[in-house]
Structure formats: C-alpha cells, structure tokens
N, C-alpha and C positions, 0 to 999 in steps of 0.2 A: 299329260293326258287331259286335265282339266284345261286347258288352255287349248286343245284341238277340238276339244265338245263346244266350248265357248263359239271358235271360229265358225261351225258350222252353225249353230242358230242365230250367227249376226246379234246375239242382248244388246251387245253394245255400241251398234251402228247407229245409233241416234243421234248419240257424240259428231262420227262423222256427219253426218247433216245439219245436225241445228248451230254446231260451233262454226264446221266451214262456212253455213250462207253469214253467220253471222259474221265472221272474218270478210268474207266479200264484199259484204254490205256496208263493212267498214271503211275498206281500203280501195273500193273497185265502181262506188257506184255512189256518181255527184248528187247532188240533192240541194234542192233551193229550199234556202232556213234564213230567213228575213232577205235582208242585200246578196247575201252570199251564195253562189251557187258552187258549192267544192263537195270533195270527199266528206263523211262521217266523220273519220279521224279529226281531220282538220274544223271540221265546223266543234268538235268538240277540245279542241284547242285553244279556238277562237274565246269558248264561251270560259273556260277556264282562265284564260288573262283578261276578260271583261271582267270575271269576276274578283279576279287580286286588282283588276285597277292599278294607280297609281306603288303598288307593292310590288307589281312585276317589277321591276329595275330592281327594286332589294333582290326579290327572288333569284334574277338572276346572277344578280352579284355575287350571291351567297355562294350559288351552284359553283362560278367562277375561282373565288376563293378556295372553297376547298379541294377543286381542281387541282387550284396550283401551291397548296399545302401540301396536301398529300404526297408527291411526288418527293417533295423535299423530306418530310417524316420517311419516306418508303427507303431513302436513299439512291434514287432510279439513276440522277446523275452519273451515279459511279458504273453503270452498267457499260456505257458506252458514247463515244464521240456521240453519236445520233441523239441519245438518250437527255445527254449533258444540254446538248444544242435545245431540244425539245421542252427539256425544264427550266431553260432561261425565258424560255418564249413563253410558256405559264404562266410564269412570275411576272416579266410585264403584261402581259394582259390582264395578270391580275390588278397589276400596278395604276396601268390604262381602265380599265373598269372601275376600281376606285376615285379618278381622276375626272372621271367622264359621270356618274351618277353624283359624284359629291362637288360637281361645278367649281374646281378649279384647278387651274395649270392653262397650258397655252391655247391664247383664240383658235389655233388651229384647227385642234381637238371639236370645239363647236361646229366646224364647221359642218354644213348640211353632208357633206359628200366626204365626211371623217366620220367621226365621233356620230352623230346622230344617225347616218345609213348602218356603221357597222354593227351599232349597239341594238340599236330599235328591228330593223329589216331583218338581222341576222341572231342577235342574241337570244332577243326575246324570245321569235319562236321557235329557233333551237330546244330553247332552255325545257318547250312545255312538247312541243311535237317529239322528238323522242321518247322520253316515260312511256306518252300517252299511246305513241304509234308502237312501245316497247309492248303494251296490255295488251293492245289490241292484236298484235300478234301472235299471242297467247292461242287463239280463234284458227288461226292462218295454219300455224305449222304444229303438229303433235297431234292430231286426230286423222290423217289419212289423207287429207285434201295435198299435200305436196307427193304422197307418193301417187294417187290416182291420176295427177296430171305428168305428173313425171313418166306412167307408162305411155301415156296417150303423147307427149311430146317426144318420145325416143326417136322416132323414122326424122325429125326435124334437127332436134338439137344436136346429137351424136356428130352426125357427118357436115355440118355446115360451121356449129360452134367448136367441138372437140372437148364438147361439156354432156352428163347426165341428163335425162329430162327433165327432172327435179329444179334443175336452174331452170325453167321457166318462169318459175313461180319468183325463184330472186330478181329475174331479171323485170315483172312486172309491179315487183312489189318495191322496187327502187321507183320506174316510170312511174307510179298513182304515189309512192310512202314516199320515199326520199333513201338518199344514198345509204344516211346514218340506217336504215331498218333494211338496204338490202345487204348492207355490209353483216348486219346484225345475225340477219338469216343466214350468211353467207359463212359468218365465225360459226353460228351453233352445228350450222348443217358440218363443216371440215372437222371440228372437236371431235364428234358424232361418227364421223365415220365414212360420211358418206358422199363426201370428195375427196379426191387427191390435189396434190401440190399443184400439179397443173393447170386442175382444175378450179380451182377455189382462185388461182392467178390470175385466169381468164375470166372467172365472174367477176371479183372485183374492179378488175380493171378495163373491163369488157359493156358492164351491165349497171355496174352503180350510180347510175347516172343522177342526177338531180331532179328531184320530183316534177310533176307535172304543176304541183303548187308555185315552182320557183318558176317552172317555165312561163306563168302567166304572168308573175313578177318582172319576167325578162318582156314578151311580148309587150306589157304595158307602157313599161319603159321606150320600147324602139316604134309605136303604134303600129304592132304588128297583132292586136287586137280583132281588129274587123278580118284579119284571113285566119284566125285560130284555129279552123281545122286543117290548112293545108300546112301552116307553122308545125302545127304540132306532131300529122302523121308523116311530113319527111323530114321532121327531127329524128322520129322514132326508127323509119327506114333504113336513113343515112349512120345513125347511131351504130344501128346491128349489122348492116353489112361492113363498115369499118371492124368493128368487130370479131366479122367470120372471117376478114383479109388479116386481121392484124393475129390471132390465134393459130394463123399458119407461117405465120414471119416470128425470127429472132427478136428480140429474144425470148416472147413466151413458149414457141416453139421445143425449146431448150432446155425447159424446166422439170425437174423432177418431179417422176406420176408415183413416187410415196404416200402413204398416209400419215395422216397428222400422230404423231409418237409410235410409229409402227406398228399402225393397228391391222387386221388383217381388213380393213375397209368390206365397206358393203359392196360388191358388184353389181351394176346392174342386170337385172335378170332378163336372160334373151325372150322375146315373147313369142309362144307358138300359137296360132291358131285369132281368136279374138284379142282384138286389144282392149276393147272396154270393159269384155268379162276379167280380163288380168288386169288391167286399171282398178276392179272395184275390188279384185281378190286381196290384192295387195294393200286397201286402203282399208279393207276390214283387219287386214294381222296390224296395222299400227294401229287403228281405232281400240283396238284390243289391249295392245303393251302402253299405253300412253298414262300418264300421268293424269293427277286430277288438276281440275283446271285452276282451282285453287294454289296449286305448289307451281302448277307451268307458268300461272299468271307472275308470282313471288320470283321465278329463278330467272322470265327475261323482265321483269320489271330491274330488278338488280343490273340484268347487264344495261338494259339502259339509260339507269341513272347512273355506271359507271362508264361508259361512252359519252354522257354532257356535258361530267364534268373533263372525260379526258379531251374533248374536242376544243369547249367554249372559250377555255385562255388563250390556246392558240389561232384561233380564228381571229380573236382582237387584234391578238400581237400582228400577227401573219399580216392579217389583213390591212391593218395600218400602215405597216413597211411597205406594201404590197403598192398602197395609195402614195406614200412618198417619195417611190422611186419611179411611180411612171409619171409624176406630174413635175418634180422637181432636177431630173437627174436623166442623161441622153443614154443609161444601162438599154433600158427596153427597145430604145431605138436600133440601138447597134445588133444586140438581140434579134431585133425583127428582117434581119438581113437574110436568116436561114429557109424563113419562107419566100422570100423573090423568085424562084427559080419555077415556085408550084402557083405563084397568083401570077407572073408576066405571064404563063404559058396562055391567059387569056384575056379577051379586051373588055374589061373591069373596070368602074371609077377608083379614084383615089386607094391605089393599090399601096404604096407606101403606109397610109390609115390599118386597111387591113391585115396588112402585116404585122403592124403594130399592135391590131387587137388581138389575133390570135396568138403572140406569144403574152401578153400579156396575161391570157387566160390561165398560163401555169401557178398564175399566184392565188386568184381569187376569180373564180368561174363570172362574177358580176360586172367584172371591171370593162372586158370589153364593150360591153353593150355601154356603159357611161363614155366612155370611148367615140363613141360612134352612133350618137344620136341625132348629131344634124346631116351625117351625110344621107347617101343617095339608099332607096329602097332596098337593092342588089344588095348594097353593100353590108345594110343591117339585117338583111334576111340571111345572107353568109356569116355573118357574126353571129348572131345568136343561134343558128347551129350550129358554130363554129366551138363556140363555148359550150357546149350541153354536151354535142360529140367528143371532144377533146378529154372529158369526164374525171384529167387527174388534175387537181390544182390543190396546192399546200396548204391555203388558212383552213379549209376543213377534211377534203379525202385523204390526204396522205397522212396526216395527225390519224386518221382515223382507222387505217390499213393498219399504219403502225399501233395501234391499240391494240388490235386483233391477233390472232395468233397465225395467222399465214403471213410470214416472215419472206418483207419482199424489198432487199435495198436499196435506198433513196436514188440512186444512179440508174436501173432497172423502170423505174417508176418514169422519171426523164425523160427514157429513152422509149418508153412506149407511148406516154405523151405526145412525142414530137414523130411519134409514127401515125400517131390516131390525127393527130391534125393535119400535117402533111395530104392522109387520104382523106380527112375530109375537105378540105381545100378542092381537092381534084374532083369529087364528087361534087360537092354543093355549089362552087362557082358556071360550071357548065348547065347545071341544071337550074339557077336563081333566072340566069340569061335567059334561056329558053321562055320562062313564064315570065318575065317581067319585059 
C-alpha cells in the first residue's frame, strides 16, 4: 500500500531526472575539454591516465595479472575445453604483459604494430574505460530512463530486431560506451529478468558494437577523418540493418525465448492509448523500487572491474596470435576465400585485400584497417565498416560474451560472424561505389 501512495505523488521522480540527464551527459553528449572533443566518460578517462602517468603500464599490468590468477586459484580450467583454452590465453597475456612493460624478450614484441599498439591502444584504455564507463552507468540504468525509452521504442524494436524496447538503450550505450558496457548492460538487464535467451543473443551479438571512441581510432587510421559524419552514420545504419536480417536467420532464429534460471521474466507490457503517459508510468514504478546510487554505484563498479580483468589477458594473448598469423603464415589467406563469392559479385579494387581484411576481423576488430591503409578509398571505407559491422572478434567480444552469463558457443558465435559480414559486404560494397 505504501509503495502505491509513493507511485502517485511521484517523491521520488527526481532520481529519474537528475541521475538520467546525468547518465546522458555522460555517455551521449561530446564536449570539447582542451584537444579533445569525445564523450564525458572518456574525456574523464583520459584525465584519469594523465594523471597515473607513467604508472598506467603498472596499473594495467596489475589488472592483467590478477586477471589471469584468479582463474587459475578459481580452478575455471577444469570446467571445460572452452574454459581450459581461455585460461591458457590469460596466462600468456599475463606472461606477454610482463614481457612487454618489463623490456625484455623478442624485438618483435617492440614492435610498433605488436607490443606497443596492443598494449598502449588497447590495454590502457581498456584497463580505466570500463570502471569508469562501469560508474557511470550507475546514472544510465536503475532509475527509470531504460524502462521510459523502452516503452516509447516498442512499435521500432519488437518487429524489425525481435528484441524489447529497452535494447535501445544497449544498443546506443555500446555506439557512444563501448561493447564492454553494452555487454555489461546487456548481462545485468538478462540476470534481471528482463530478457530472454533469444533476446540477450541478439543484443550481444547484434548491438555490442565498438564504441564510437574506437571508430575514430579506426577512421584516423584509414584518413577517413574529414568524411566523419557520413563514416560514422552508415556505419551505424549498415550495423542495424545486418542486424534486423541476421535475428531472422539461423542460427539466432533458433534460440531458446527462456529466461535466465527460469525466472518467470518480465513481459513487456502491451501499451494502450498514450505511449509517453506509459513511457513515464513505467519509469516512475522503477524510479521508486531502485536502489541508492551509492550500492547501484558499488554492485556495477564490481562487475566492471570484474569484466577488465576477465577480458585484458586475453586481448594481449588473442591479439598477438591474431598479428602473427596474418603477417607470417598464408592461414588468413586461404581463409579469405569464403568471402569471393559476395566481393566478385561486384567491380571493387583489390578484392583478394579485402577478403583478406574481413576475415581477418574475426581475431581483432583493428587489424583490418592496419591491413588496408594504402589501398584505394572504396576499399577502406568497406573495411572499416566492415570491421565495426562484423562486431564479433576474439581478443576482446567473445572473452567477453563468455564472461557473461548468456551462454552462447564458440561455433554459434563463428557462424553469425560469418553471416554478419557476408551481409555487410553486400550492403556496404554497392553502396562505397555509388558515393565514391
């Protein structure tokens, strides 16, 4: 009864406003802070490894290490082939992280496009953008802002993704935060209740794309800079309509609509009449049952310092192997034979190249674009959505699915990869031509 009196005088709608804009404001809305014009999040990432300096490397070291401790104290090995495979890959990364801050072992390892990209580009701001994008989402999800946009997104997401409306919010909070915080979103929301198997398959696999941070990383790289806005919104297009094609094909098609430990899941509620008076209805009953921001802050700061360190060993390792085998060894080449069929279908430069880069993207989302820097315009504008589209690759998402508790196997993962690039190929090659 006390909690129905509550609802009607809104006390505690405040919450829902001053935490969501502050959430927004975090993740959604760039700002120029000296050089930099990014996210909040990030520009307070930035200021956070200014300020360790030369400690970041221990820092992340640190993180690295007990990453791939833990695992071995836990006994994870014994759980499973998968598991075994994953804590050897730890263990050298840890091995490689050692090797690589503490300046010795092979010249190789030095090299600019080894050791210095993987560690520097990748570790570093792994190591502090998660925590920090963990806090900030504190702001994001548990006061009402995910269920408010979730009613107003329902006539969209239901019938095109064959997701809740509520994945709105993952799916934008991966495009501004990064994969690791929409994955993040993506476990609390399935735990929670309020996705099914299906569904939580199709976001992660769908939606967790690589931030808008890494896409400028990418852009920089292939001087696809000066057309940033046209890079960036048919990255995002091409992203989501692969997507709403690939959620209606095998094998996520397929998937079990349970809920996570056979909870009776939340349904979405059909809405009659207004959508934004039941947009706010719905955003004052969680404004109301929510947590104080103080324990929401504590419970995903936890899971995101438990996501850095489970990701960061494997990302070394991954990503190492990942560099050794497409530079020294003709695997990726032979590999790249599966896409011919979807790049001759049209008259493209150096198509053998980007055959090349898009399989290589299953190891490490960066590698095609290093790939495919001298060629021709088309061909680096299909690459780097090539890589952003394609959105599963091993040194970081799949470590990082598998961390999660939507339980999706390494074969499953492959094969939607190789369906998500396949249509992006079809999509983005006919259209680079067009404008270039």
């Amino acid at each position: 009864m006390h909690n129905q009196q509550l609802d009607n005088t809104g006390k505690k709608m405040w919450r829902f406003y001053v935490f969501s804009l502050l959430g927004i404001a975090l993740f959604f809305v760039p700002m120029q802070i000296g050089e930099n014009s990014t996210i909040l999040v990030d520009h307070i990432h930035l200021a956070i490894r200014a300020l360790f300096g030369h400690f970041m490397a221990y820092y992340a070291l640190i993180i690295i290490l007990i990453g791939a401790i833990l695992p071995l104290v836990r006994m994870d090995f014994k759980k499973s082939i998968t598991d075994f495979i994953l804590v050897l890959f730890k263990v050298m990364g840890a091995v490689i992280g050692c090797m690589y801050v503490f300046k010795v072992g092979p010249q190789l390892l030095f090299n600019p496009d080894y050791g210095p990209f993987l560690f520097d580009k990748l570790m570093l701001p792994l190591s502090v953008l998660i925590p920090v994008g963990a806090i900030a989402l504190s702001f994001l999800v548990g006061y009402g802002l995910l269920e408010f946009i979730g009613v107003l997104m329902q006539p969209v997401m239901r019938p095109v993704f064959k997701t809740p409306g509520k994945s709105a919010v993952d799916a934008v909070a991966s495009f501004v935060g990064s994969y690791s915080l929409g994955l993040l979103i993506t476990n609390r929301v399935y735990k929670d209740g309020m996705y099914n198997k299906k569904e939580a398959v199709i976001i992660a696999t769908g939606f967790s794309t690589v931030s808008a941070t890494f896409m400028v990383i990418v852009a920089g790289t292939l001087d696809l800079m000066d057309m940033w806005n046209l890079f960036f919104w048919s990255t995002l297009v091409i992203t989501f309509i692969v997507t709403a094609i690939s959620a209606h094909l095998p094998p996520i098609s397929g998937e079990s609509e349970a809920y996570y430990h056979n909870q009776e899941g939340q349904k979405e509620m059909k809405v009659q009449g207004n959508y934004l008076k039941a947009a706010y209805r719905e955003a004052k009953r969680q404004s109301h049952q929510s947590l104080t921001l103080f324990k929401n802050i504590m419970t995903n700061l936890k899971d995101g310092i438990e996501m850095t360190m489970a990701i960061l060993p494997s990302i070394l390792s991954i990503g190492f192997l990942g560099l050794l085998l497409a530079n020294f060894t003709p695997i990726i080449d032979w590999l790249s034979y599966i896409f011919y069929p979807f790049i001759y279908l049209f008259p493209i430069d150096d198509k053998p190249l980007l055959a090349k880069a898009s399989t290589i993207s299953i190891i490490e989302m960066f590698l095609p674009s290093l790939l495919v820097v001298k060629a021709s315009i088309e061909v680096k504008f299909v690459t780097a959505i090539t890589s952003i589209s394609a959105i599963i690759f091993f040194s970081a998402l799949v470590p990082c699915i598998l961390a999660t508790e939507i339980k999706i196997p390494i074969w499953k993962l492959v094969l939607i990869w190789f369906i998500r690039v396949a249509l992006t190929l079809l999509i983005a090659i006919p259209f680079s031509l067009l404008i270039f």
